[in-house]
Structures are given as C-alpha cells and as structure tokens.
VEXVEXVO-655887 format. One record per atom (N, C-alpha, C): residue in one letter; x, y, z. Coordinates in pm, whole numbers, plus 50000, padded with zeros to 5 digits. Atoms other than C-alpha are relative to their C-alpha. Layout:
BEGIN
aXYZ/...
This chain:
BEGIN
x500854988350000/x500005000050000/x500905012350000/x499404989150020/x501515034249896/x498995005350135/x500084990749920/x500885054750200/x500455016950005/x499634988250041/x501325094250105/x501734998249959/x498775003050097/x504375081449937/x501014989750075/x499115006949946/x505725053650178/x499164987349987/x500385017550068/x505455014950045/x500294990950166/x499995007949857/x503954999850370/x499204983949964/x500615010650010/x502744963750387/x498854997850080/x501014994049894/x499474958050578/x499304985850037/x500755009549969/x497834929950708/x499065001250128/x501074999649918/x494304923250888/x499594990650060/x500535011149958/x492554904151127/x498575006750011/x501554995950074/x488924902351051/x499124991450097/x500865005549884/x485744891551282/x498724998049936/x501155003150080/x482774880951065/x499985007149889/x500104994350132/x484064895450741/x500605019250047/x500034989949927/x484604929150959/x501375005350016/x498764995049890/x488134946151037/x499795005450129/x499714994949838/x488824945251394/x501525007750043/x499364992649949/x492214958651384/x501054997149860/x499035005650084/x495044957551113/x501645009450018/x498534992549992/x498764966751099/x500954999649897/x499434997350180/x501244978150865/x501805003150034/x498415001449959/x505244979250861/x500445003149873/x499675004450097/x507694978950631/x499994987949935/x499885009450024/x507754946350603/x499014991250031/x500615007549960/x505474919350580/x499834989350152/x500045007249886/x506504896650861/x500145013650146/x499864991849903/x507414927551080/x498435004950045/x501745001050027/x503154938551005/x499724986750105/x501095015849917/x502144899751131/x500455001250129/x499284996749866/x504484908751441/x499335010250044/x500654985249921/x502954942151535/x498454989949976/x500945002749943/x499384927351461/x499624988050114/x499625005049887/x500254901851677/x499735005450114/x499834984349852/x500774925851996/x498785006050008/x501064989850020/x498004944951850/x498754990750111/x501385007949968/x495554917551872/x499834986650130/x499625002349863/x496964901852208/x499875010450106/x499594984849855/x497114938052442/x498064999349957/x501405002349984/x493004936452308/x499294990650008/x501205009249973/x491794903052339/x499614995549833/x500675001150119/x491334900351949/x499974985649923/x500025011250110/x490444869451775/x499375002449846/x500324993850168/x489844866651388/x501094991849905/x499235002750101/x491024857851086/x500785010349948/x498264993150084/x494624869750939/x499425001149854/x500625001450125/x494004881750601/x501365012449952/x498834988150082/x497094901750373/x498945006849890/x500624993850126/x495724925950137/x498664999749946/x501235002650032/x492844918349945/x499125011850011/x500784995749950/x489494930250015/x499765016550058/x499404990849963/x490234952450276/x500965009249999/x498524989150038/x493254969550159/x499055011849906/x500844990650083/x490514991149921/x499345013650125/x500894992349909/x488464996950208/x500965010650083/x499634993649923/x491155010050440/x500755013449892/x499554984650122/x493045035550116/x498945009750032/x501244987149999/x489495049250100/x499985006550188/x500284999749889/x489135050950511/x501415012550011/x498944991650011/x492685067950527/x499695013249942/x500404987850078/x492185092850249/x498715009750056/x500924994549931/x488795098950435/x500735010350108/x499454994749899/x490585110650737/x500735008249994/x498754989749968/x493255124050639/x500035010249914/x500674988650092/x492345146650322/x498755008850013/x501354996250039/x488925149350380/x499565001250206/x500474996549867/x488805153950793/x498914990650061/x501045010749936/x486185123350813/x500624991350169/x499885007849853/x486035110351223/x499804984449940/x500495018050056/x486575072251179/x499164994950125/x500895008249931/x484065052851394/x500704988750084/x499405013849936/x485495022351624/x499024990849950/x500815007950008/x483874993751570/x499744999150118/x500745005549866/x481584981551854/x500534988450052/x498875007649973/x484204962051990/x500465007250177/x498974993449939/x485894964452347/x501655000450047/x498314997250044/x488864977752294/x500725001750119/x499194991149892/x491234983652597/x500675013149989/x500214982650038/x491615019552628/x499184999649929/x501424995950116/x488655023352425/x500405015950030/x500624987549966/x488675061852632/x501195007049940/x498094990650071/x492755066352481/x499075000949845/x499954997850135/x491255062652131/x498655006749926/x501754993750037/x487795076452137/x500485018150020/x499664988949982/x490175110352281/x500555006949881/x499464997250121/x492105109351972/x499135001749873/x500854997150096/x489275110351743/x499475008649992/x500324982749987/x488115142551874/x500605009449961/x498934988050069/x491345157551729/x499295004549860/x500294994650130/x490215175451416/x501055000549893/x499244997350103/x491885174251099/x500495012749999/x499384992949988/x494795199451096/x500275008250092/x500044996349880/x494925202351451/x500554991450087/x498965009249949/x497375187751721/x499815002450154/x499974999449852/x497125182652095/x501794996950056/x498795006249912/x500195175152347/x499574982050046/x500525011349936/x500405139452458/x499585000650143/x500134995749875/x500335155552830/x498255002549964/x501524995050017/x496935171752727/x498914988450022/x501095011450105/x495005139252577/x500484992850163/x500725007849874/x496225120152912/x499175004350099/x500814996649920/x495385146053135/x498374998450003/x500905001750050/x492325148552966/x499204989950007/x500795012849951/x491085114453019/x500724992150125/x499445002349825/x492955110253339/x500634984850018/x499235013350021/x495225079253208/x501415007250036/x498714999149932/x498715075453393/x501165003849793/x499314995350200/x501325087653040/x501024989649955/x499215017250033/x502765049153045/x499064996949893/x501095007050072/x499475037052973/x499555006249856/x499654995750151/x499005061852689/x500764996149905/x499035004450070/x501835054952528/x499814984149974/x499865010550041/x501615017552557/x498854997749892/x501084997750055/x497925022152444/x500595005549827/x499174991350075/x499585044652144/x500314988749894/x499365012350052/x501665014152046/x499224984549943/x500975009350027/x498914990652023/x498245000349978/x501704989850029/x496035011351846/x499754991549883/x500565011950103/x493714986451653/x500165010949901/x499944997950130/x493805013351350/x500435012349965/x499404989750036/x496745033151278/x499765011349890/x500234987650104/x496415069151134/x498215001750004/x501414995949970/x492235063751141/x499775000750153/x499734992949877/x492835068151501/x501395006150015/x498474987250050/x495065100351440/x501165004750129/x499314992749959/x497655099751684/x501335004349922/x499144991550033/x499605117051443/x499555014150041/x500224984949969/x497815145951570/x500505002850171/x499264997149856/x499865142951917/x501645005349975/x498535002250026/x503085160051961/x500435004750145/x499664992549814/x505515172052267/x499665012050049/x500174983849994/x505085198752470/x500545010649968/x499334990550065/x507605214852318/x500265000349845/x500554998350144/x506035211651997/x500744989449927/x499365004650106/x508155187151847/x499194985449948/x500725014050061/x507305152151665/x500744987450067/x499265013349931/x507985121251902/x498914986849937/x500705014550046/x506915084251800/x500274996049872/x500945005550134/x504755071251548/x500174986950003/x500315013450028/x504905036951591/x499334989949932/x498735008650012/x505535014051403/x500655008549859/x499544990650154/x506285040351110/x501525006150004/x498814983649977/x508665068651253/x499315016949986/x500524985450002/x508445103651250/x500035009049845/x500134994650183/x509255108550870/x498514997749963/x501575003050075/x505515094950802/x498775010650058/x500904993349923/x503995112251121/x499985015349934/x499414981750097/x505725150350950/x498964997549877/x500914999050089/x504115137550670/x498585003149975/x501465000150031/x500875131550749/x499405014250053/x500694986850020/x500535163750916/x500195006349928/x499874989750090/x502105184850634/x499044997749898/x501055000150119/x499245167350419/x498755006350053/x501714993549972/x496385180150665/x500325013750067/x499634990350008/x498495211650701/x499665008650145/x500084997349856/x498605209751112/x501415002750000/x498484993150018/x502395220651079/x500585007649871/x499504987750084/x504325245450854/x501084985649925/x499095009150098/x506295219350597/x501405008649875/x498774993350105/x509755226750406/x499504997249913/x500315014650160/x509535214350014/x501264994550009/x499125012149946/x511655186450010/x501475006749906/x498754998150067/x515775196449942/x500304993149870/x499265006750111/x517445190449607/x499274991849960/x501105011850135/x514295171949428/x499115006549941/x500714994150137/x512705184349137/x498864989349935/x500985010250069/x509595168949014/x499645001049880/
C-alpha cells in the first residue's frame, strides 16, 4: 500500500468479514508481528488476512481522514483503552494536541497512553499523528517513525512543511 508516498505492507485480522484491527510495517512479517501485539494487548480473535478486500476499504478510510477530515468510527468492539482512542478522534483534521493534554484529559497515567499508542487497533484512522511534545516537536509514530507522522501532518496542514531539498519533480 503506497501510503502518502511510503510502500507499507498491511495485514488484517477480521471478525465476521469485519476489520477489527490491522497493521502495517515495512515489512510483511514485521506487520504479522505488530498485529500480533496488536491483537493480544486487546483480546482480538479473527482471521489473518494480507491485502485483498480490505486493503481498498482501508486507502478509502485513510484518504477519508486524512484529506477529507472524516472522524473514523470504532467498531463496537471492546477495545482496551477504548477512552485513549475515542480522545484521539476528537482531534480535528489539521489540529494537534500535546500527549500531556490527551492524558490529562482522560485522566490515564502517560505509560498507559503510550503503551495504548503502540497498540492502536487502526493506525492513522485513530490520528495519533495529531499528538506532539510539549515542546512542539514530533515524538513516536509507531511502528512508522516520525518521517511518516511530519508527513501526514504536512498533508492536513497541522504544521508549517519545508519542500523537500534538492528534488525536482
């Protein structure tokens, strides 16, 4: 899956035809490893599924969010932290909280965030790319980096972006 210009691999685990949570890496086996974690820290059973199907649905779901400012929905599922990722959905397209803020805010210890963070059934449609430090800078992004997180806000134009050195299109 091209991701605003980064070739991520993605794999899902699915619950009556349904995505319950999916994950994405560079690499294929590194993906089955993070959803792994993913779908262990929630309790998730399901079928493994690469690509396919769902790989349509989630481009469109993405692009929703992240061009077009659409709130993604959880599924009716309980999620641990459900209250970490229901906070993050309140962020608005081109708009950024502190991670201090979002715990205070729901009154989670800033471990549990973070671990929460690390094991979010559906990266980027629950935008914590819209978290940064308090001193404004860009920490995380798990399992991506911070080259993708820069990215994704300079596409919903919640930070001030260079144009990229020495490349000519």
């Amino acid at each position: 899956m091209d991701l605003f210009g980064f070739r991520v691999e993605v794999v899902f685990l699915l619950a009556g035809g349904r995505p319950l949570t999916y994950a994405w890496h560079y690499t294929r086996d590194r993906a089955l490893k993070h959803l792994r974690k993913i779908a262990e820290y929630h309790g998730i059973e399901g079928e493994v599924v690469e690509d396919g199907g769902p790989l349509k649905w989630l481009e469109d779901e993405v692009k929703a969010v992240v061009l077009k400012g659409k709130r993604f929905i959880l599924p009716d599922f309980p999620y641990r932290h459900r209250e970490v990722y229901e906070a993050l959905l309140r962020i608005p397209r081109g708009q950024v909280r502190t991670y201090g803020e979002v715990a205070k805010e729901i009154v989670v210890p800033f471990p549990t965030l973070l671990t929460a963070l690390m094991r979010k059934p559906f990266q980027i449609l629950i935008p914590c790319h819209r978290l940064i430090t308090s001193k404004g800078t860009l920490m995380g992004f798990y399992p991506l980096g911070r080259e993708v997180k820069g990215r994704l806000l300079c596409v919903e134009r919640a930070i001030r972006c260079s144009p990229p050195s020495g490349r000519r299109s």
